[in-house]
ROMARNU-638347 format. One line per field, with one value per residue (C-alpha): x, y, z; residue number from 0. Coordinates in nm, 3 decimals. Example, Ala and Ser with C-alpha at 12.3 -4.5 7.8 and 13.67 -1.06 7.14 Angstrom:
% ROMARNU-638347
xx: c(1.230,1.367)
yy: c(-0.450,-0.106)
zz: c(0.780,0.714)
seq: c(0,1)
END
This chain:
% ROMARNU-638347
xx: c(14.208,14.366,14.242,14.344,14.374,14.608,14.708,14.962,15.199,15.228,14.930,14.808,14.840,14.674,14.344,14.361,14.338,14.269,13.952,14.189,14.249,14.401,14.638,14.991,15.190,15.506,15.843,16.121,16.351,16.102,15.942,15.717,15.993,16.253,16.199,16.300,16.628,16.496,16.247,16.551,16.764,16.430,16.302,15.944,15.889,15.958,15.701,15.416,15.106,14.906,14.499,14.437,14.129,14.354,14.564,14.288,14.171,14.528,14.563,14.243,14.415,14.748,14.922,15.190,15.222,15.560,15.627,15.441,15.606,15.934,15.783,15.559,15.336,15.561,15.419,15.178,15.103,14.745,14.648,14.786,14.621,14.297,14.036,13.661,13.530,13.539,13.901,14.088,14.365,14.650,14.839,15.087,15.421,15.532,15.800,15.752,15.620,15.929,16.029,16.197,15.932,15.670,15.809,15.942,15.586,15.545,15.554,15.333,15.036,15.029,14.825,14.525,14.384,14.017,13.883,13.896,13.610,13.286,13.145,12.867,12.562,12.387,12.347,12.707,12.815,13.049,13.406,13.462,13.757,14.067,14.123,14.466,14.521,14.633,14.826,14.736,14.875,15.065,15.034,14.771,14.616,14.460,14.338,14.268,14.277,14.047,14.287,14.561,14.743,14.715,15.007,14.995,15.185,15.121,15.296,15.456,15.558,15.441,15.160,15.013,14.630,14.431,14.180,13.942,13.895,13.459,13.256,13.081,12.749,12.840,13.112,12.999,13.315,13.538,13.551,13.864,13.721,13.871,13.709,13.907,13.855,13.790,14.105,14.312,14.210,14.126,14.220,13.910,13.824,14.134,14.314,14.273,14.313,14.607,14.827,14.984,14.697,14.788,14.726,14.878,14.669,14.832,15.126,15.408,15.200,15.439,15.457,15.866,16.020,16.133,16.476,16.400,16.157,16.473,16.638,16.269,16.203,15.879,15.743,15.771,15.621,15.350,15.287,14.984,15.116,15.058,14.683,14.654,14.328,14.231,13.891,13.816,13.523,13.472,13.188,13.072,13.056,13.423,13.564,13.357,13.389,13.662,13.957,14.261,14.183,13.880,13.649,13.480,13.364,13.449,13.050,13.115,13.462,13.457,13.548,13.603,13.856,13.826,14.200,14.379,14.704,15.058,15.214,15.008,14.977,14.679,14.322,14.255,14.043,14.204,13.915,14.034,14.380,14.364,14.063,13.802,13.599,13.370,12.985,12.923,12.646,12.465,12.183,12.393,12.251,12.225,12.464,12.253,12.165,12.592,12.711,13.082,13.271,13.595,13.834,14.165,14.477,14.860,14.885,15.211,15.284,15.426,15.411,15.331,15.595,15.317,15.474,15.248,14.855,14.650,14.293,14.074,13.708,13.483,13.104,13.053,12.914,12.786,13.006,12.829,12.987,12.715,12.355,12.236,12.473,12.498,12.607,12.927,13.017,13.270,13.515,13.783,14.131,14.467,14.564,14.736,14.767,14.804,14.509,14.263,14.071,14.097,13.750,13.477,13.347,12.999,12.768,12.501,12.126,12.238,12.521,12.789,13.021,13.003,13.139,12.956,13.239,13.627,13.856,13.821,13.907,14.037,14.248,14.562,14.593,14.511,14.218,13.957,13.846,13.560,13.436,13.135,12.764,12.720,12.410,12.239,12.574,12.785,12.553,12.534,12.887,12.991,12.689,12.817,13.187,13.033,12.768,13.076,13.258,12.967,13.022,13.385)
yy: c(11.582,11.492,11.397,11.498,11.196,11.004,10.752,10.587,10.666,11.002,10.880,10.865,11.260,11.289,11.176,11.469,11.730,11.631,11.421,11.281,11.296,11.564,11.379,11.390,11.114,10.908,11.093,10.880,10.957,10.826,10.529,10.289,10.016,10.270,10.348,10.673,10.743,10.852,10.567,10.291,10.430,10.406,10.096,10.098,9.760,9.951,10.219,10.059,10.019,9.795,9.739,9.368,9.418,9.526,9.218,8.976,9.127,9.128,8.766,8.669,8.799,8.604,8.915,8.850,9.137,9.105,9.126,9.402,9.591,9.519,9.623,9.429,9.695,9.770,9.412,9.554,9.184,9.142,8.943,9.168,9.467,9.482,9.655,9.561,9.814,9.643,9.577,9.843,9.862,10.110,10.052,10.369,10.388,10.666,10.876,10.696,11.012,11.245,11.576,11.442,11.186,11.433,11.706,11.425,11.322,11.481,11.441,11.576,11.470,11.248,11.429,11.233,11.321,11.511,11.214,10.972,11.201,11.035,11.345,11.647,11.378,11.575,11.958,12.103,12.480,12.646,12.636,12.838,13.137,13.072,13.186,13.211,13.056,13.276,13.161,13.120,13.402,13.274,13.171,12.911,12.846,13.184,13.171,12.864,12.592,12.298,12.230,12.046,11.744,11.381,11.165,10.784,10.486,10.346,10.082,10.335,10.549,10.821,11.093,11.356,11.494,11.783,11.763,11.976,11.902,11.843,11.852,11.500,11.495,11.275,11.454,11.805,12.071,11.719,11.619,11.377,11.349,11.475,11.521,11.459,11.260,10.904,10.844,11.000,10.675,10.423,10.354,10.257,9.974,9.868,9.843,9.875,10.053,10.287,10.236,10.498,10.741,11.044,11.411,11.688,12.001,12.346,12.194,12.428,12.659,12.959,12.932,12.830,12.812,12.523,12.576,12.685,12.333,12.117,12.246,12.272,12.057,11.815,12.089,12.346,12.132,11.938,12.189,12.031,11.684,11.417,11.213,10.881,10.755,10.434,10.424,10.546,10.560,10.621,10.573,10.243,10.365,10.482,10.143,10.004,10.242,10.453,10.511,10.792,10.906,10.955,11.100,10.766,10.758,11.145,11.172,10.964,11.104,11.199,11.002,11.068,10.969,10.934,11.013,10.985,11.151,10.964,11.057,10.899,11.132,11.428,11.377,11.666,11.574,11.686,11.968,12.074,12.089,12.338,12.548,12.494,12.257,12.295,12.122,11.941,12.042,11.749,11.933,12.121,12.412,12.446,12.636,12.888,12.956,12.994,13.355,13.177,12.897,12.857,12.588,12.555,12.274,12.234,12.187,12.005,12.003,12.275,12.568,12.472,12.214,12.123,12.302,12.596,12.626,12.796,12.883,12.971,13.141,13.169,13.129,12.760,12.589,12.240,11.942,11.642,11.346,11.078,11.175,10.875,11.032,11.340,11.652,11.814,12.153,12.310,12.602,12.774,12.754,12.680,12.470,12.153,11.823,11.796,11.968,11.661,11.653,11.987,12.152,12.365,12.611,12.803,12.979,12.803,12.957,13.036,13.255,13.043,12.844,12.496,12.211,12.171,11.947,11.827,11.853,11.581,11.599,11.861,11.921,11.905,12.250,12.282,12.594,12.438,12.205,11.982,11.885,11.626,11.812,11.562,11.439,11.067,10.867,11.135,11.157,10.792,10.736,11.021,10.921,10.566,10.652,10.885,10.657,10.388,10.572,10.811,10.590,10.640)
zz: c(9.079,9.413,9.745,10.068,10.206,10.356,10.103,10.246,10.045,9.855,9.754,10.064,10.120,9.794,9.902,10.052,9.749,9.488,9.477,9.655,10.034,10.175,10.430,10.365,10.338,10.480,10.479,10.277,10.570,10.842,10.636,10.797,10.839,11.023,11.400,11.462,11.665,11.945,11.990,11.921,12.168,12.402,12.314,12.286,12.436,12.782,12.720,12.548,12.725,12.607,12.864,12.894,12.645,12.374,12.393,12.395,12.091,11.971,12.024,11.851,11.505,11.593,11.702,11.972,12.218,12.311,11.964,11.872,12.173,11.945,11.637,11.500,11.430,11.161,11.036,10.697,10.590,10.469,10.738,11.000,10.852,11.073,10.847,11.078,11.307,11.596,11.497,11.585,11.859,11.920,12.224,12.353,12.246,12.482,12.297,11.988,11.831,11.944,11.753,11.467,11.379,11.388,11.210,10.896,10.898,10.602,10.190,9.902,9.751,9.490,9.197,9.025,8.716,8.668,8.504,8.823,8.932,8.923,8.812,8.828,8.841,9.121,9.195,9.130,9.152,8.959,9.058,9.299,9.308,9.479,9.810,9.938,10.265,10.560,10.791,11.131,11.386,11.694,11.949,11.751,12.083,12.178,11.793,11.705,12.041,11.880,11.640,11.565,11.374,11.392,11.345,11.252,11.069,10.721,10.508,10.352,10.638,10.872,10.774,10.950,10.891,11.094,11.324,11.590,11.923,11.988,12.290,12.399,12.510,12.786,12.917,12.931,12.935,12.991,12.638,12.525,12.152,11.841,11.483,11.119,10.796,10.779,10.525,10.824,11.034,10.752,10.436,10.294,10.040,9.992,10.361,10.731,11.021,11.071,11.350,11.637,11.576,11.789,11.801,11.910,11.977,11.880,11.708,11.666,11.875,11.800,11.463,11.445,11.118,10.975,11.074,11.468,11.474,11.430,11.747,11.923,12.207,12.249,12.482,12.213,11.922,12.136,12.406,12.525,12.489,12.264,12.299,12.184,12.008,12.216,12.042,11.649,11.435,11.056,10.875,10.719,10.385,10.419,10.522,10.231,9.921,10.018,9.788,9.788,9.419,9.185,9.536,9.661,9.966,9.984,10.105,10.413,10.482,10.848,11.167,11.535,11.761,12.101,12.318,12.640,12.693,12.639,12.983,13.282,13.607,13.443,13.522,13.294,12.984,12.649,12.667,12.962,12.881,12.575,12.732,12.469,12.218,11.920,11.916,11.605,11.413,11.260,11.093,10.889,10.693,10.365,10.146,10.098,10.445,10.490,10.421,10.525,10.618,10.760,10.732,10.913,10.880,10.852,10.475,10.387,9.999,9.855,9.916,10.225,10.474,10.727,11.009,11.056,11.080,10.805,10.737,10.431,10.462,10.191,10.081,10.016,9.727,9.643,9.524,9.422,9.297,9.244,9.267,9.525,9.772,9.992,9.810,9.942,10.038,9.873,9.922,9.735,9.930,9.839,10.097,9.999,10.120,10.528,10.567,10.546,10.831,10.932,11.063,10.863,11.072,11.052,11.258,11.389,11.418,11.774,11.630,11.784,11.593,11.507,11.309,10.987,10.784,10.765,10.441,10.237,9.924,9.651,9.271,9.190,9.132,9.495,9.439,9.618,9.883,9.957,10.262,10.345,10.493,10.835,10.927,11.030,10.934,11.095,11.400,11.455,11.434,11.690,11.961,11.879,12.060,12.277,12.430,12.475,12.697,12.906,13.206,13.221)
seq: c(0,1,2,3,4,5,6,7,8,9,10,11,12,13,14,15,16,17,18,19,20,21,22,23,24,25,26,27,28,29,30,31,32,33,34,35,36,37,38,39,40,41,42,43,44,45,46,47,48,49,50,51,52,53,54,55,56,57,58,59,60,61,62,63,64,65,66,67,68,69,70,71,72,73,74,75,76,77,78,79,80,81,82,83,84,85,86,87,88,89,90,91,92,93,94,95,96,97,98,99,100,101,102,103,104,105,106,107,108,109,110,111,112,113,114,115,116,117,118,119,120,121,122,123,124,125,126,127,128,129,130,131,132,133,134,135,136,137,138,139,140,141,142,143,144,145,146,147,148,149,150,151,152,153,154,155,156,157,158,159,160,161,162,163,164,165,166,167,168,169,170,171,172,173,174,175,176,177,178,179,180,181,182,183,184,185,186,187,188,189,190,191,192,193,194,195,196,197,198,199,200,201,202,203,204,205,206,207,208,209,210,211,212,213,214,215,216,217,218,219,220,221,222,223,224,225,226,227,228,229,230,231,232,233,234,235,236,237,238,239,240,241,242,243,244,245,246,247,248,249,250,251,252,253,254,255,256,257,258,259,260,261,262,263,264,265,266,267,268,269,270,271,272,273,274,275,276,277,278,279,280,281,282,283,284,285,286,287,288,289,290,291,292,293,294,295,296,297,298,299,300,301,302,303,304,305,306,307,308,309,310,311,312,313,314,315,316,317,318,319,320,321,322,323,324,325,326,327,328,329,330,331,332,333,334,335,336,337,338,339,340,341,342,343,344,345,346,347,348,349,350,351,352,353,354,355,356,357,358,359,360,361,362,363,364,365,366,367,368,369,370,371,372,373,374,375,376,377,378,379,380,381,382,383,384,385,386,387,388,389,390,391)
END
């Protein structure tokens, strides 16, 4: 099976389908080591913007600013990987993610095989009936405004994942936080932090074809601008188990990012901006209290090119891969690769939607997904960011 994840590589979309991660992953024409044209001709080292706490913390892992302004970022040496929590930075690059780069952000996933699955130990349903995904009717943001796709570097390139903007306690109808997978921010076990995490709400927000996106402008493609994540979060358990094949750490697979927009000049919070945002439900229900779930992404591997927004609904059913850990939910849904990260949607006991779980992980054969059920991990790490910025 493959995972949805990001793995980095192809792999790194794999993780995203196939107990694997549902991410997609770096496009040979836009690999890691390439700036893209635009960004070149712009030079980054004029746009970045880089808050005096960032390069402190920079410093204290011998990265020079100035040369990470010129590319150092690019820099995937072992020692320049940062892989702590309390590690992460990811200083603006204004125009660094321009049309081109975010619409080559794509590649397929990189199959794994059933037996890298740890297997049925727990309570497991049977597998459930494909479900073709439907695509998303434009314009996405009168249908679908939480959602979107994040962009971000790799060794191996650029990849894109899927994500849902969430409301923040602390900032009531303000929010500037957005929810995906943990392999869309981390690579687990065996890496670090990714670097120029952004997303960009509605992408393609009228549903262009392939052919029309090449021509498109920024506005068009990003038409609620491009956030950047100066704070992110993933579980513990995902920094220390997880892995793009075989499903580890697929239990813990969630993280939140907290944003601020690329362009200075808007005192609007991302919330704001696209009109709406999901609460998180961290007490989810039980599958058999859920008559449906819905799950919505930009699924890049064939058939899908990661350019247009689908969704799946079905009943869900219960995924577990080791007993000692939280059983998943599971869906069937043909959406590939691209869509890690992407929300699960059910109704709450209120009767209004909320955020029960993210794509994580899913076959090969792309006729299912699974998606982890949130509750203390998830909770702590969302009030975690949330708490850190209430005073701002």
């Amino acid at each position: 099976m493959r995972s949805i994840r990001p793995l980095l590589t192809a792999a790194s979309a794999v993780a995203a389908l196939t107990l694997t991660v549902t991410a997609c992953g770096p496009s040979e024409e836009n690999a890691g080591d390439k700036p893209s044209a635009s960004a070149t001709a712009q030079n980054p080292a004029d746009k970045i913007k880089i808050p005096a706490d960032l390069k402190d913390r920079l410093k204290e892992h011998g990265i020079d600013v100035d040369k990470w302004r010129d590319g150092e970022w690019r820099n995937w040496d072992r020692d320049k990987w940062l892989r702590e929590a309390k590690d992460f930075v990811n200083p603006i690059i204004e125009d660094l993610w321009d049309p081109d780069r975010m619409r080559d952000a794509e590649r397929p996933d990189k199959p794994v095989e059933e037996e890298d699955i740890s297997g049925d130990e727990g309570v497991t349903d049977p597998t459930p009936a494909v479900v073709r995904a439907r695509p998303v009717s434009a314009k996405y943001h009168s249908n679908a405004p939480e959602s979107g796709k994040v962009f971000f570097d790799g060794p191996e390139g650029s990849m894109v994942c899927s994500a849902t903007v969430v409301q923040d306690p602390a900032h009531p109808g303000k929010s500037n936080m957005v929810w995906t997978a943990g392999h869309c921010v981390h690579k687990g076990k065996k890496g670090g932090w990714y670097r120029n995490i952004a997303f960009v709400p509605s992408y393609n927000d009228a549903a262009l074809s392939t052919a029309d996106l090449e021509k498109a402008s920024r506005e068009q493609i990003a038409p609620y601008g491009v956030w950047w994540a100066d704070w992110v979060k993933t579980s513990d358990q995902w920094i220390a188990e997880g892995a793009s094949t075989g499903g580890a750490g697929a239990p813990y697979d969630f993280a939140v990012i907290k944003v601020t927009p690329e362009k200075g000049g808007t005192t609007k919070s991302l919330e704001e901006t696209v009109g709406s945002a999901l609460p998180v439900n961290f007490n989810a229900p039980a599958v058999p209290k859920i008559a449906a779930m819905k799950a919505t992404g930009y699924p890049a591997a064939p058939p899908f090119d990661g350019q247009r927004m689908f969704q799946c609904e079905d009943k869900p059913g219960r995924l577990s891969l080791k007993a000692e850990q939280p059983t998943m939910y599971r869906i069937g849904c043909s959406m590939t690769g691209g869509s890690s990260g992407g929300g699960w949607v059910a109704q709450g006991s209120d009767g209004k939607p909320a955020l029960v779980s993210n794509t994580s992980i899913g076959p090969s054969t792309a006729g299912w997904l699974a998606g982890p059920r949130f509750g203390p991990e998830a909770k702590a790490m969302f009030d975690e960011v949330s708490k850190k910025y209430a005073g701002q």
